[in-house]
C-alpha positions in Angstrom: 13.4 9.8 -21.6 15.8 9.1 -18.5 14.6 5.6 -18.9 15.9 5.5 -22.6 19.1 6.6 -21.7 19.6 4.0 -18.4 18.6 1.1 -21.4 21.0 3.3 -23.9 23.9 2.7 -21.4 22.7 -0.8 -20.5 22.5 -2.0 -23.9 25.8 -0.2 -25.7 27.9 0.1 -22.7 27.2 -2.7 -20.4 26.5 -0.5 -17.6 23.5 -0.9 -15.1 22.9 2.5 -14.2 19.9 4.0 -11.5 19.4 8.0 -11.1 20.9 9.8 -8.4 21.0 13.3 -6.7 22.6 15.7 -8.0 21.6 18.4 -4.9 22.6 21.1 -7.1 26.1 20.6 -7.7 27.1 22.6 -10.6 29.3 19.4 -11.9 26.0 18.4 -13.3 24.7 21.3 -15.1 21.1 21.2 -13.8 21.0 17.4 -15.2 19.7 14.4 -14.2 22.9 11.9 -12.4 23.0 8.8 -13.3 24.7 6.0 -11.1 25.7 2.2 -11.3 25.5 0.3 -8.6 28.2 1.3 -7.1 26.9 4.7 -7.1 29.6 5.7 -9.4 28.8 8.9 -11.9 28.1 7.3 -15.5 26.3 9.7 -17.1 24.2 13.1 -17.1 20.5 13.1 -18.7 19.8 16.5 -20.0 22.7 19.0 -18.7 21.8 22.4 -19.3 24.6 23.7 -21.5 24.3 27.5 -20.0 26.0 25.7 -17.0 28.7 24.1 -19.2 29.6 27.7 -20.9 28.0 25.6 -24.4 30.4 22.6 -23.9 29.0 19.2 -24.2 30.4 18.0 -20.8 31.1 20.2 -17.9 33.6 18.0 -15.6 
């Protein structure tokens, strides 16, 4: 799935992303970071939304 997503923002975004850490930071709601190569924040695979109070983003 997280490799779906990486050609997702690849393909519609023009963005080469790799996964990252996210070492617990509540920023990412228990998700999966996803970095270009910059290591830049371009997306979050599966957020939890109990950490985002139900929102569909958190930050």
């Amino acid at each position: 799935m997280v490799r779906r997503a990486i050609a997702y923002l690849s393909r519609e975004h023009g963005l080469t992303a790799s996964v990252g850490w996210s070492v617990a930071d509540p920023c990412w709601a228990g998700g999966i970071l996803l970095l270009d190569g910059e290591g830049v924040p371009v997306g979050v695979f599966n957020p939890s939304r109990v950490f985002c109070g139900g929102r569909r983003t958190c930050c």
